[in-house]
C-alpha positions in Angstrom: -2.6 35.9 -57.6 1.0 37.2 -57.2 1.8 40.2 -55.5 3.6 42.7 -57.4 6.2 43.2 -54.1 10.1 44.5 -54.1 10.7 42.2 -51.7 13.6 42.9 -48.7 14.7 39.4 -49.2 13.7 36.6 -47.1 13.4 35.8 -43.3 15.1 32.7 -41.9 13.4 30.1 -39.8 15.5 31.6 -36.8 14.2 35.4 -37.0 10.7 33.8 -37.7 10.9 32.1 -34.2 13.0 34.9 -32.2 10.0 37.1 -33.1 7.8 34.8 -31.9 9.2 34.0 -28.5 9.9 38.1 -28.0 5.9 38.4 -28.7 4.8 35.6 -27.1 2.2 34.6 -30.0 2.8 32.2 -32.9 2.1 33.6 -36.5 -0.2 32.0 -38.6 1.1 30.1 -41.2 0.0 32.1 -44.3 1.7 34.8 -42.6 5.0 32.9 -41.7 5.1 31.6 -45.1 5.0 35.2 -46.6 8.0 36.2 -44.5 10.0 33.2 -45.7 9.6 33.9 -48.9 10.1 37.6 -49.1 10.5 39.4 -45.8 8.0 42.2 -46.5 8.3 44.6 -49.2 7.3 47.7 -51.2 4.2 47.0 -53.2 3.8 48.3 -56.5 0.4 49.9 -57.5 -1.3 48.1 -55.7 -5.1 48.3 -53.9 -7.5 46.6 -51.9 -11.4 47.6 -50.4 -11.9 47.6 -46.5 -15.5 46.8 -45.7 -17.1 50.0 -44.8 -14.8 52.2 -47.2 -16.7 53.2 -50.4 -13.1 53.2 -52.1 -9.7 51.4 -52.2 -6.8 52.1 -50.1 -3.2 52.4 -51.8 -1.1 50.1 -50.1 2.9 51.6 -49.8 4.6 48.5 -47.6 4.5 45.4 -46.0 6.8 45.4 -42.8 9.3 42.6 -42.1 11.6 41.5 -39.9 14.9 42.4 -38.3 15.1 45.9 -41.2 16.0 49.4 -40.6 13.0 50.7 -38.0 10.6 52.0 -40.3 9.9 48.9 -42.2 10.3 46.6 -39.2 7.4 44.4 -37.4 9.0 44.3 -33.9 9.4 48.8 -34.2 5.6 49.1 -35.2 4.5 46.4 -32.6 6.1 48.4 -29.7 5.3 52.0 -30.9 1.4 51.3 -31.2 1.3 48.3 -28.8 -1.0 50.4 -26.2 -3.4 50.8 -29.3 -3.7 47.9 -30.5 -5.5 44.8 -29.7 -3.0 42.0 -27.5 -1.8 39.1 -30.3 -2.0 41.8 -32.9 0.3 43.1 -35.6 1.0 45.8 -38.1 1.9 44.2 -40.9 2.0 46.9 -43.4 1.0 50.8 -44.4 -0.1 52.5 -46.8 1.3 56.2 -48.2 -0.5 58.0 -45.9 1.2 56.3 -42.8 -2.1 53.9 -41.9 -2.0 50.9 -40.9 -2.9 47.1 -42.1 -3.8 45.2 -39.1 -3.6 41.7 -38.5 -5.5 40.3 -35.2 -4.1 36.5 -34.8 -6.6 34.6 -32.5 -9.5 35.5 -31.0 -13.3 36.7 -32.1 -11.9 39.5 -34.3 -9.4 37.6 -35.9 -8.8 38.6 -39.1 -6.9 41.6 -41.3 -8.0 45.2 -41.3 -7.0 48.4 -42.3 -6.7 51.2 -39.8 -7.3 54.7 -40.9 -5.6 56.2 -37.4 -4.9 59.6 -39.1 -8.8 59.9 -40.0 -7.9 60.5 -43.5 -11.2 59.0 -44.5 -14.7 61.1 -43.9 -16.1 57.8 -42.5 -13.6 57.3 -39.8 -13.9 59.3 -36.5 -13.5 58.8 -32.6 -17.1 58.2 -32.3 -18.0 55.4 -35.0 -14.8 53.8 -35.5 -11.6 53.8 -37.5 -10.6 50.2 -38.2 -12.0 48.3 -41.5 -12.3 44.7 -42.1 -10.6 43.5 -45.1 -10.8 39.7 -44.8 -10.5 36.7 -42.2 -6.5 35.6 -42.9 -3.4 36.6 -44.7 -3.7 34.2 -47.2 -7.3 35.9 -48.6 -6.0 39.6 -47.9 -2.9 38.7 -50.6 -5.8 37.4 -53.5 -7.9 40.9 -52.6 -5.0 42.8 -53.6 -5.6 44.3 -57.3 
């Protein structure tokens, strides 16, 4: 499926691996592949079902790399980084200022979205408010409707 993206253009090789040495992790290769080729990007209309949600979640934005700080990987990393799993990213939002999460290695790896204003009734302190999507990048681009 293609993603109906405005893209912010395309990352080079050399961002791609400055990134990666200031993180200390190297990105999966879906995921690299992505930034190549468009950098991020607004998303237009577009929608995908965490496990656990009983509806979709508009997506607003996939972050990328080296933009102005709001749309930037490396901003997001630092400003939730005491959040968020270790060799984890936020790789995107959606209007509401939530997060898509991307876990890179380990048991949990995988993408999920992370309802940390509690917008959804399900989601609270007690019982949780991150939602598998789907095991890579790759998969999480074909949900997308």
């Amino acid at each position: 499926m293609i993603v109906p993206i405005n893209s912010f253009g395309k990352a080079s090789v050399d961002q791609i691996a400055l990134f990666e040495s200031t993180i200390g992790v190297l990105l999966p290769n879906d995921y690299r592949d992505f930034l190549l080729k468009s950098n991020g990007g607004v998303l237009v209309d577009c929608m995908v079902r965490p496990v656990g949600l009983n509806e979709d979640i508009q997506l607003d934005v996939m972050f990328g790399l080296q933009l102005d700080e709001n749309l930037d990987l490396q901003f997001w990393l630092e400003e939730y980084s005491a959040e968020i799993p270790s060799e984890s990213l936020l790789i995107g939002s959606d209007p509401g200022s939530n997060f898509i999460l991307m876990i890179i290695s380990g048991e949990s790896k995988g993408v999920y979205y992370w309802d940390h204003t509690h917008f959804f009734p399900d989601s609270s302190v007690e019982d949780g408010n991150t939602y598998f999507i789907c095991d890579d990048f790759y998969e999480f681009l074909n949900l997308i409707n």
